[in-house]
PyMOL commands that place a pseudoatom at each C-alpha (Angstrom):
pseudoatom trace, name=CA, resn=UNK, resi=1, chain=A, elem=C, hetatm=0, pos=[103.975, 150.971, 69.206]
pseudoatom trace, name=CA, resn=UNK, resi=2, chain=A, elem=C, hetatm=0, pos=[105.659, 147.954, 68.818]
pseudoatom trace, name=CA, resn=UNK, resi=3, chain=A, elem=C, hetatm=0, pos=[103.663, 144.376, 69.804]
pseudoatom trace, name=CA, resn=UNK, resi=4, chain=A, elem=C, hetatm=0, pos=[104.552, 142.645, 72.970]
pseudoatom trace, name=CA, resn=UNK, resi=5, chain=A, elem=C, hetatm=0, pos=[103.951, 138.747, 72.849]
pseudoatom trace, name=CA, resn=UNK, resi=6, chain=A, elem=C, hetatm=0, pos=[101.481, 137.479, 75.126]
pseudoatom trace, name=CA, resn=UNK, resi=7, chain=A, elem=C, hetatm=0, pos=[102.232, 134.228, 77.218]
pseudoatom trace, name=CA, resn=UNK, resi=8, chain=A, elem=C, hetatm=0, pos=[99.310, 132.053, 77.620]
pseudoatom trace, name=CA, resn=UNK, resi=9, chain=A, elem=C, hetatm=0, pos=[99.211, 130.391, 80.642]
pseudoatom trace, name=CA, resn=UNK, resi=10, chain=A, elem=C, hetatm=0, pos=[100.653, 127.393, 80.551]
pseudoatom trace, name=CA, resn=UNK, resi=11, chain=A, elem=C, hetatm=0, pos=[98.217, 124.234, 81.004]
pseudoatom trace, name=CA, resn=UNK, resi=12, chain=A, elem=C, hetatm=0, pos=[97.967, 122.475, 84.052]
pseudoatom trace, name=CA, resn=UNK, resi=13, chain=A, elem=C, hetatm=0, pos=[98.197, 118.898, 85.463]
pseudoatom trace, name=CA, resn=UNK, resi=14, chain=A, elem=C, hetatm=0, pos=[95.121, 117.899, 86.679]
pseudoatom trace, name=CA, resn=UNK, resi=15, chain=A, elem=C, hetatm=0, pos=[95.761, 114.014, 87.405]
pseudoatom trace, name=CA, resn=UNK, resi=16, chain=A, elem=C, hetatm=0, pos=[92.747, 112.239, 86.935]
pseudoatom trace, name=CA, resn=UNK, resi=17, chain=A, elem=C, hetatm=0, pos=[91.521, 110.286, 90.229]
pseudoatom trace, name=CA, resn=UNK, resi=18, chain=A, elem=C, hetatm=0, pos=[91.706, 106.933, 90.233]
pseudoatom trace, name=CA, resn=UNK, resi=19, chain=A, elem=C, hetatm=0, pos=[88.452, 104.830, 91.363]
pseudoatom trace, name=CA, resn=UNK, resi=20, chain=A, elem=C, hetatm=0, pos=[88.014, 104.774, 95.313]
pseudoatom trace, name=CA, resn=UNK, resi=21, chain=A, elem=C, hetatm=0, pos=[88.460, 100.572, 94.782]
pseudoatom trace, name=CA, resn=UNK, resi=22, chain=A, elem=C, hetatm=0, pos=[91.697, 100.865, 92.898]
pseudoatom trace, name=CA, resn=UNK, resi=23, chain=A, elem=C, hetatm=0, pos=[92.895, 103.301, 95.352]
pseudoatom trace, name=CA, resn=UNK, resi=24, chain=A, elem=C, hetatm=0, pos=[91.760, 101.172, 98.032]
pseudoatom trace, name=CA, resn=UNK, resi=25, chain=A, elem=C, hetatm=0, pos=[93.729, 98.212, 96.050]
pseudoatom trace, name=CA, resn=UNK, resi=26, chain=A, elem=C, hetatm=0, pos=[96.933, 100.235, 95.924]
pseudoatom trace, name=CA, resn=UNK, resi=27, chain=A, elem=C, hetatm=0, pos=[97.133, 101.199, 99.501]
pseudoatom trace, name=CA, resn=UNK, resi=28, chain=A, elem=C, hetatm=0, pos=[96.075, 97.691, 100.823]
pseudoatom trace, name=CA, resn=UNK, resi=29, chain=A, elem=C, hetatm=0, pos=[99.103, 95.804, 98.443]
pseudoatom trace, name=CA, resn=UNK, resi=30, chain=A, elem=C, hetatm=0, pos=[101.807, 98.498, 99.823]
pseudoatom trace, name=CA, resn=UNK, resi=31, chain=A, elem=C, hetatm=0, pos=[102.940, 97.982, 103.365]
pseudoatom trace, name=CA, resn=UNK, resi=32, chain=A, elem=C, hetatm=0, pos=[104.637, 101.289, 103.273]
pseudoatom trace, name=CA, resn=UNK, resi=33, chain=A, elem=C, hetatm=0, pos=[100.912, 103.141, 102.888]
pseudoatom trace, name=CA, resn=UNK, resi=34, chain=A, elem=C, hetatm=0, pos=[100.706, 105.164, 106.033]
pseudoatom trace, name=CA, resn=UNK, resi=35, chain=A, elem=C, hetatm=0, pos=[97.542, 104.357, 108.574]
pseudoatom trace, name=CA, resn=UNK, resi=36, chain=A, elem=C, hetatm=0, pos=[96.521, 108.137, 107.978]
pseudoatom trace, name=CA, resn=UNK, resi=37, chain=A, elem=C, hetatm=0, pos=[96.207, 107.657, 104.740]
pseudoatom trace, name=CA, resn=UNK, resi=38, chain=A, elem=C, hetatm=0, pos=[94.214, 104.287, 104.844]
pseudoatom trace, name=CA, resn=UNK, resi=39, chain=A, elem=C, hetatm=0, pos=[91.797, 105.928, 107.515]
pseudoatom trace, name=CA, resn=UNK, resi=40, chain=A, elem=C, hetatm=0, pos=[90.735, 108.248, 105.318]
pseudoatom trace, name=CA, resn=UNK, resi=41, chain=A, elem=C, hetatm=0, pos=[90.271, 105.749, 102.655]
pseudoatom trace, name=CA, resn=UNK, resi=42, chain=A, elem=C, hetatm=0, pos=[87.813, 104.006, 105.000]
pseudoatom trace, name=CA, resn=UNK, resi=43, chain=A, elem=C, hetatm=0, pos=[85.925, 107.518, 105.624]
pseudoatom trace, name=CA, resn=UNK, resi=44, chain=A, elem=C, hetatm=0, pos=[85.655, 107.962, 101.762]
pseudoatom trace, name=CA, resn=UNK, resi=45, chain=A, elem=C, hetatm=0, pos=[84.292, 104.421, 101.140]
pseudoatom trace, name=CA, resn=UNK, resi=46, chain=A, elem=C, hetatm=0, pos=[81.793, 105.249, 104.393]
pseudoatom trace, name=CA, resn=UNK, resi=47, chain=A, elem=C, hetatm=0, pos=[80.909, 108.106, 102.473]
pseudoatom trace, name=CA, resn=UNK, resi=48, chain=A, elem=C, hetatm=0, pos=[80.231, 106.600, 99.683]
pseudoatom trace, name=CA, resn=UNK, resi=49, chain=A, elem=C, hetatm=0, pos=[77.680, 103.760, 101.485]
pseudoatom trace, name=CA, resn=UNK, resi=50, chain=A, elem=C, hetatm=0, pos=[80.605, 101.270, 101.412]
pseudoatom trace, name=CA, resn=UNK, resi=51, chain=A, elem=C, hetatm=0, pos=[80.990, 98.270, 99.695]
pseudoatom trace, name=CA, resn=UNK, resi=52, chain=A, elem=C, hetatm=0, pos=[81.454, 95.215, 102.561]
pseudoatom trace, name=CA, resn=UNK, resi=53, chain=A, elem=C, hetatm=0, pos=[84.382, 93.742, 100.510]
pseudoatom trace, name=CA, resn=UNK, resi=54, chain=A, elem=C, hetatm=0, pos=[86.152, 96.550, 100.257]
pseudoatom trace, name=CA, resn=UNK, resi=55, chain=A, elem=C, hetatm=0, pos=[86.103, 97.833, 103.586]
pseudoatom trace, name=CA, resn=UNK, resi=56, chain=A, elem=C, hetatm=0, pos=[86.814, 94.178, 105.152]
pseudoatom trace, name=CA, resn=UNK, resi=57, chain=A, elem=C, hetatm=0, pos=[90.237, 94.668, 103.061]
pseudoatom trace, name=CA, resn=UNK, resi=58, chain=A, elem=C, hetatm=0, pos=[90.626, 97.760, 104.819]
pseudoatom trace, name=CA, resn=UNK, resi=59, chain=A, elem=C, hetatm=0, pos=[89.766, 96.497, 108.240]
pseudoatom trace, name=CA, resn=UNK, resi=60, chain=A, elem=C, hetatm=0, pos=[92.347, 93.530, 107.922]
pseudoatom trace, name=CA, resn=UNK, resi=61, chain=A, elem=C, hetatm=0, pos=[95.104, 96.241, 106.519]
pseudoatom trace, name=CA, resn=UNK, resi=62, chain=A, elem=C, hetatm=0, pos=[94.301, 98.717, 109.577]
pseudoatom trace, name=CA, resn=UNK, resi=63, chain=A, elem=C, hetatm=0, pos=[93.972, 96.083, 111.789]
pseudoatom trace, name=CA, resn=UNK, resi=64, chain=A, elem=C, hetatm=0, pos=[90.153, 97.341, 113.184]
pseudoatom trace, name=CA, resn=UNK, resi=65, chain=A, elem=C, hetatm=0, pos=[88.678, 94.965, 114.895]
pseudoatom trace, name=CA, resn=UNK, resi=66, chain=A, elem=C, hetatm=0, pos=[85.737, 93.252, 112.495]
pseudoatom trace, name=CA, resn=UNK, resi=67, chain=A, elem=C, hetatm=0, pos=[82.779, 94.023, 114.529]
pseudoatom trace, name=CA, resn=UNK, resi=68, chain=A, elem=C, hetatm=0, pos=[84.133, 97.156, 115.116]
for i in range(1, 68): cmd.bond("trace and resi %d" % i, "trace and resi %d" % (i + 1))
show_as sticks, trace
zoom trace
């Protein structure tokens, strides 16, 4: 009985994630970043414990009120 070649699967892309302050970065410098995605942003970086700088960029990008 003859051999059949077996096909591996092929490897996958797994991008590597980027830092939550370089993401935070990115989405802040592009005006096209939609508020969805800069809300969740904020929820990650609340997760997180937040660092104050950070989500004071993301306030001013949103548009939250500070005290908020």
């Amino acid at each position: 009985m003859p051999q059949t070649h077996q096909a591996s699967p092929a490897p996958r892309f797994v991008p590597v994630a980027k830092p939550l302050a370089d993401q935070i970065a990115e989405a802040v410098a592009c005006r096209s970043t939609p508020l969805s995605h800069l809300l969740r942003l904020m929820s990650a970086l609340n997760a997180e414990g937040g660092n104050e700088v950070l989500r004071y960029k993301l306030r001013v990008r949103i548009g939250a009120p500070l005290d908020a």
